[in-house]
N, CA and C atoms as a LAMMPS dump frame, in Angstrom:
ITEM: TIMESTEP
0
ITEM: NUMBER OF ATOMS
168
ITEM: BOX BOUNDS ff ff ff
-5.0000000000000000e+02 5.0000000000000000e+02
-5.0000000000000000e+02 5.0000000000000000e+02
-5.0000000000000000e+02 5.0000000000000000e+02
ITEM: ATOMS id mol type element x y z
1 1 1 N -22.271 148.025 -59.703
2 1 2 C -22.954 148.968 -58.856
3 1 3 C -22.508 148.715 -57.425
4 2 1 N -22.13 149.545 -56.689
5 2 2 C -21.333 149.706 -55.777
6 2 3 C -22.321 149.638 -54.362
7 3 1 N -24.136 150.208 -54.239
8 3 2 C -24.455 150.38 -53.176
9 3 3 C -25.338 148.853 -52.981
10 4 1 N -25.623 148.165 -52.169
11 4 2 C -26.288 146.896 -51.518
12 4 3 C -27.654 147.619 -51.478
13 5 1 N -27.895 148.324 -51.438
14 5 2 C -29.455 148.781 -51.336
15 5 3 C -29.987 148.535 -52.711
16 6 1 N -29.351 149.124 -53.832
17 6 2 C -30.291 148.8 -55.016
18 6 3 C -30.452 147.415 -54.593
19 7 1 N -32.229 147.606 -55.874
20 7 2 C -32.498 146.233 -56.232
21 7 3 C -31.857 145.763 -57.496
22 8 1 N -30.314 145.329 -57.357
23 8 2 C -29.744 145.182 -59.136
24 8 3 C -30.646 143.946 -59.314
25 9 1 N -30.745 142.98 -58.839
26 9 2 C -30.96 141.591 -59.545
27 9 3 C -32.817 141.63 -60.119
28 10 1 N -33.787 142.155 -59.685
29 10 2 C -34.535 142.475 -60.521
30 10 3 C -34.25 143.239 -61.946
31 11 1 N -33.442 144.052 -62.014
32 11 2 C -33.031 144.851 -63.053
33 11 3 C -31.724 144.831 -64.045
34 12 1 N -30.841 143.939 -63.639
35 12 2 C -29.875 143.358 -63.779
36 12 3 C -29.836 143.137 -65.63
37 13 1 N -30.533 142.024 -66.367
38 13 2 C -30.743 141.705 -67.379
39 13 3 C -31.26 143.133 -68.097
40 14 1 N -32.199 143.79 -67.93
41 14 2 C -32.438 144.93 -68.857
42 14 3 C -31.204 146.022 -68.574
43 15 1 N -30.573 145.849 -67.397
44 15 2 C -29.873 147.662 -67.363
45 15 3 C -28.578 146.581 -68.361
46 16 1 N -28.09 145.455 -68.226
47 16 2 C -27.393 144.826 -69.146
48 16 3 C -27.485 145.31 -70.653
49 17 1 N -28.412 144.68 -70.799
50 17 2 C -28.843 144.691 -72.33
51 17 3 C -29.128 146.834 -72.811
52 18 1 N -29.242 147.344 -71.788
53 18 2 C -28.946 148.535 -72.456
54 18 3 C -27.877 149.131 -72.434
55 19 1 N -27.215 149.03 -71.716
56 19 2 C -25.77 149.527 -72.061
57 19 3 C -24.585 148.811 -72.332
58 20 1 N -24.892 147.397 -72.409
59 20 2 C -23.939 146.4 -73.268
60 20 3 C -22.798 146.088 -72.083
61 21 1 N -22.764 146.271 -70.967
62 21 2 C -21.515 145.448 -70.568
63 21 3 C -22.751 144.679 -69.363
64 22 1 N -21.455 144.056 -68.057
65 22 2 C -22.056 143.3 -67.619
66 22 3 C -22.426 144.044 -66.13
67 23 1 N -23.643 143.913 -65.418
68 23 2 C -23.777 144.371 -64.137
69 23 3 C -23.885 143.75 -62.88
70 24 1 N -23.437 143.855 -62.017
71 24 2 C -23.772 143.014 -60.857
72 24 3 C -23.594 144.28 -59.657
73 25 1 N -23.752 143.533 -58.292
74 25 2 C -23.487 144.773 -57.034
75 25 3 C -22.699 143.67 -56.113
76 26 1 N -22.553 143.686 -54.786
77 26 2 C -22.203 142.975 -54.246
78 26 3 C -22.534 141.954 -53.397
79 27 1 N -24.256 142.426 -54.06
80 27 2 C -25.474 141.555 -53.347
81 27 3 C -25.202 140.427 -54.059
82 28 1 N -25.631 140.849 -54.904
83 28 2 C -25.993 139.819 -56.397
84 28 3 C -24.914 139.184 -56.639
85 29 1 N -23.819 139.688 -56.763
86 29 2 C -22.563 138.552 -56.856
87 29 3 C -22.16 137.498 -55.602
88 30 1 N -22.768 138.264 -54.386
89 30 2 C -22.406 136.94 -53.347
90 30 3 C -23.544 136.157 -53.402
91 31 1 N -24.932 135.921 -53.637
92 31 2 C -25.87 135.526 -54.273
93 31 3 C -25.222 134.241 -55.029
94 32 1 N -24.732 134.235 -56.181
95 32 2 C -24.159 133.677 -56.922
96 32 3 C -23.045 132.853 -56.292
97 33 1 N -22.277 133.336 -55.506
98 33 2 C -20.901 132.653 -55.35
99 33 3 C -21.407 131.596 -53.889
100 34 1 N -22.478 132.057 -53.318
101 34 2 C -23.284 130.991 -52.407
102 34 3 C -23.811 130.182 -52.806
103 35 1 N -24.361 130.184 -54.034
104 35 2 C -25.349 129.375 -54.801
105 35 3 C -24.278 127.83 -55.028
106 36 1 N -23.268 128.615 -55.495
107 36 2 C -21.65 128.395 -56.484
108 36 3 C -21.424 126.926 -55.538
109 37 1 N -21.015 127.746 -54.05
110 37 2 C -20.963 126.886 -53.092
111 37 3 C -21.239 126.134 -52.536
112 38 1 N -22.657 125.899 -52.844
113 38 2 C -23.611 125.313 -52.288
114 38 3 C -24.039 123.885 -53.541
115 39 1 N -23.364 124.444 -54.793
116 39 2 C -23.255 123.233 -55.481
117 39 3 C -24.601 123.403 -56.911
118 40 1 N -25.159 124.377 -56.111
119 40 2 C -26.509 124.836 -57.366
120 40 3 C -25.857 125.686 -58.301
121 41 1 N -25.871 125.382 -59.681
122 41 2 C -25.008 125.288 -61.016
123 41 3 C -26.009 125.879 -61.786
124 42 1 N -27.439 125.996 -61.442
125 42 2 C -28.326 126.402 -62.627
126 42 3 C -28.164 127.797 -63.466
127 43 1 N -28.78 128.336 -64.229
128 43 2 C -28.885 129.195 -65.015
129 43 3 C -29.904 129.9 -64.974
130 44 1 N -29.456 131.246 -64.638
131 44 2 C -30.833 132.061 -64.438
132 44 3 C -30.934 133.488 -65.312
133 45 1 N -31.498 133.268 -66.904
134 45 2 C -31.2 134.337 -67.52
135 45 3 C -31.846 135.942 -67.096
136 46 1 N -32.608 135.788 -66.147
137 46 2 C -33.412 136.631 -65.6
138 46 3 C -32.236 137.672 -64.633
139 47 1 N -31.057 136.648 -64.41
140 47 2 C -30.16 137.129 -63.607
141 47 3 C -28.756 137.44 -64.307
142 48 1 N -28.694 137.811 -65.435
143 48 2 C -28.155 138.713 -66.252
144 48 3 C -26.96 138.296 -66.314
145 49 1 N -26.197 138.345 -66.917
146 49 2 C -24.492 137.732 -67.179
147 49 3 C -24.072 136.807 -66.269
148 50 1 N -23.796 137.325 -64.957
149 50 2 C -23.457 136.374 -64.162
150 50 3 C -23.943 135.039 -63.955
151 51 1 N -25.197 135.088 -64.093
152 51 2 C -26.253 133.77 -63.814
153 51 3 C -26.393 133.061 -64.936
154 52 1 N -25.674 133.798 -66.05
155 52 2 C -25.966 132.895 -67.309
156 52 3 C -24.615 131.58 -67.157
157 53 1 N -23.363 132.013 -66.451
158 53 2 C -22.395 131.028 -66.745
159 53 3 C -22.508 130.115 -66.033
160 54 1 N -22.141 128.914 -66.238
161 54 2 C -22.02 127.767 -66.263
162 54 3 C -20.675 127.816 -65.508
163 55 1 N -20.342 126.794 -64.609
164 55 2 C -19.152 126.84 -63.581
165 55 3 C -18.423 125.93 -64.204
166 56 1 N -17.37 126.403 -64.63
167 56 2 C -16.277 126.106 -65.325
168 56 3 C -15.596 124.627 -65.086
């Protein structure tokens, strides 16, 4: 999802699970890649594909 205004990461896991691929915006993925950075590794299934992986 392309606009920063949605709220994806509340909704993230269900709009997932209904249409089967993976969703993020560019909120929610820098979210993640700060987290990444910052060394916090956890798992947040609430936060839908992205938040489920584990840093390689």
């Amino acid at each position: 999802m392309s606009c920063t205004s949605l709220r994806v990461a509340e909704a993230v896991a269900e709009l997932e699970q209904r249409i089967g691929i993976p969703v993020t915006s560019s909120n929610h993925a820098m979210a993640w890649h700060c987290l990444r950075l910052a060394g916090i590794d956890d798992v947040v299934p609430s936060g839908g594909r992205l938040f489920a992986l584990p840093i390689a």
